[in-house]
KOLKE-944373 format. One line per field, with one value per residue: x, y, z of N, C-alpha, C, O in turn. Coordinates in steps of 0.2 Angstrom, whole numbers, plus 2048, in hexadecimal, padded with zeros to 3 digits. Example, Ala and Ser with C-alpha at 12.3 -4.5 7.8 and 13.67 -1.06 7.14 Angstrom:
2
n.xx 842,840
n.yy 7E4,7F5
n.zz 827,823
ca.xx 83E,844
ca.yy 7EA,7FB
ca.zz 827,824
c.xx 842,840
c.yy 7F0,800
c.zz 827,827
o.xx 847,843
o.yy 7EF,806
o.zz 82A,828
END
This chain:
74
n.xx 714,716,71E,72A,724,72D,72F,728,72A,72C,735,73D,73A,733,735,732,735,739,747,74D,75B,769,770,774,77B,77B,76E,770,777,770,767,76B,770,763,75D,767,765,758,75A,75E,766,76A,769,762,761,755,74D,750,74C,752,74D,755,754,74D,74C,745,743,743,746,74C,74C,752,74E,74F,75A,75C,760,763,761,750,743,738,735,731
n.yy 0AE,0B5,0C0,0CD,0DE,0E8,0E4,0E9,0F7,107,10F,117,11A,126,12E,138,13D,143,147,149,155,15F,163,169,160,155,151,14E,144,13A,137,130,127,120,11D,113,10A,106,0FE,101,102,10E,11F,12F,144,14A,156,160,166,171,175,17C,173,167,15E,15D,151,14B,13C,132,122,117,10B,107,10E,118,110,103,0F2,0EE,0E6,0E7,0E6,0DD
n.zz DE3,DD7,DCC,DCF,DD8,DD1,DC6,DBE,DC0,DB6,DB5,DC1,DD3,DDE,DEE,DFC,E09,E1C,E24,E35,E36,E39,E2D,E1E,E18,E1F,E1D,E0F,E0F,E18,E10,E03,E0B,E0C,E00,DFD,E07,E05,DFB,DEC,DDF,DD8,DDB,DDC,DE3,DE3,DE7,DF6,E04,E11,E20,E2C,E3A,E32,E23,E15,E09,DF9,DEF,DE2,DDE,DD4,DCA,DBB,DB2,DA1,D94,D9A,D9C,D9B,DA5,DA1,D96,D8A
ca.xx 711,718,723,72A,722,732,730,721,72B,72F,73D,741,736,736,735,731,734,73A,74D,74F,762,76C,776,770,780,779,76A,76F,77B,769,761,76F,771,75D,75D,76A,761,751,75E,75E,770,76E,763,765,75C,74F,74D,753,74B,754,74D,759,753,74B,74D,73F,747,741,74A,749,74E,753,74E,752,75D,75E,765,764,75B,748,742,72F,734,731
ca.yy 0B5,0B7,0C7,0D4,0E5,0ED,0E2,0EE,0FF,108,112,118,11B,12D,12C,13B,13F,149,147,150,155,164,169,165,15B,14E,151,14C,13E,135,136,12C,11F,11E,119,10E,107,102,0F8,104,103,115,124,139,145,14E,15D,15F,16F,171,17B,17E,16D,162,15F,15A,150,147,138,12C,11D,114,104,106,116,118,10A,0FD,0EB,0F0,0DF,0E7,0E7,0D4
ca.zz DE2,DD1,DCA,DD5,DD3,DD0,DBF,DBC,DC0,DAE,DB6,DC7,DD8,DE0,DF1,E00,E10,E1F,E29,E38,E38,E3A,E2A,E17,E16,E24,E19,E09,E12,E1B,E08,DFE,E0D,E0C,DFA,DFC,E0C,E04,DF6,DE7,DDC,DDA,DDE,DDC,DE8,DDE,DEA,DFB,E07,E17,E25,E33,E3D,E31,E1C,E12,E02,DF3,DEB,DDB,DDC,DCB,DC8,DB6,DAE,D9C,D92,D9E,D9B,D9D,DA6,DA1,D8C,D86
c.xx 712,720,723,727,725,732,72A,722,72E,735,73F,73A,738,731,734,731,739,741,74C,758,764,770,770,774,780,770,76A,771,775,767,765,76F,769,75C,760,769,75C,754,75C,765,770,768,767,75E,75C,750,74F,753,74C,751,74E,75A,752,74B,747,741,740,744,749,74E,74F,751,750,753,75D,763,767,75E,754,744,73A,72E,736,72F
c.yy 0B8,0BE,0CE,0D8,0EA,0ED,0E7,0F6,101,10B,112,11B,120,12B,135,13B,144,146,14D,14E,15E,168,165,160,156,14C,14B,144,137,134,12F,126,11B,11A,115,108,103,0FF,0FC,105,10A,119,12D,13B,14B,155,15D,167,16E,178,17D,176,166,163,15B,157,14B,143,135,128,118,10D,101,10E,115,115,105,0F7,0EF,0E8,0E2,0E7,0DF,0D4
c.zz DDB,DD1,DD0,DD1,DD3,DCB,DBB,DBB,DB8,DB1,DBB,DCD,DDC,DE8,DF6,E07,E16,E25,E2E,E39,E37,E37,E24,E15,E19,E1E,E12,E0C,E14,E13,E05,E04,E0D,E07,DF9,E02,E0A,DFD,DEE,DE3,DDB,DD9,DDF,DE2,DE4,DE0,DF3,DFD,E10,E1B,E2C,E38,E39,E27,E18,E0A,DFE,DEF,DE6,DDC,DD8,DCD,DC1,DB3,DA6,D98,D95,D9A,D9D,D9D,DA2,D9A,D8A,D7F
o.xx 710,724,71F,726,723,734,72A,71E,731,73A,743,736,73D,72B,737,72C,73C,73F,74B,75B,760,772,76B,772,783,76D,766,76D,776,766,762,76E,768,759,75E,76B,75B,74F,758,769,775,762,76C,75A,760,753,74F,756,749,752,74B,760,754,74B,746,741,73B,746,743,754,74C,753,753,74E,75F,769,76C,758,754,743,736,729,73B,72F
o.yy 0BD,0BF,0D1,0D8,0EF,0F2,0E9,0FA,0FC,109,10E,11E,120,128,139,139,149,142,153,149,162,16E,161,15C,151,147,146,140,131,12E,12A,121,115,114,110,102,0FD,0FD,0F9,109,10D,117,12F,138,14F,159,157,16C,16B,17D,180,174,161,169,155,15B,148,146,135,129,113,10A,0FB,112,10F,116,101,0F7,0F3,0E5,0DD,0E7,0DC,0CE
o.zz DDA,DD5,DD3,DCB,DD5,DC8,DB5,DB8,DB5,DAE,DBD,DCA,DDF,DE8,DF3,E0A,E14,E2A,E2D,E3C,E35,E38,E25,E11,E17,E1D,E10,E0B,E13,E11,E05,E01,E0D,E08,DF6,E01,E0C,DFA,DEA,DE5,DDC,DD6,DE1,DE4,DE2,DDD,DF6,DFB,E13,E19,E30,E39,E3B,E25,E19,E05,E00,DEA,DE6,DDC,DDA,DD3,DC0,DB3,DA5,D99,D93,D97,DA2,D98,D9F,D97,D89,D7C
END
């Protein structure tokens, strides 16, 4: 199949969707296991809107941060 197409991302992949949980702190809690769920070494949570039941977030997940090897600069 050739080269992953991760080898193709320039930096990191933002990511959205909707938990339903109870507080912001089970909130943020689902975000970061998500990121590290779908195999990202590391990931921040962009924005993050809780409304009573359910939290609507926004993540990035790095594939490369500032000063790392860049597989895509040959």
């Amino acid at each position: 199949m050739g080269e992953s197409v991760f080898e193709k991302v320039v930096d990191a992949i933002d990511l959205e969707t909707v938990f339903l949980c109870s507080t912001e702190t089970e909130a943020k809690s689902l975000s970061l296991r998500l990121i590290k769920e779908l195999g990202f070494k590391e990931g921040d949570i962009i924005s993050l809107d809780f409304t009573g039941t359910s939290a609507r977030v926004r993540l990035r997940g790095y594939i490369y941060k500032p000063g790392d090897h860049y597989n895509w600069v040959k």
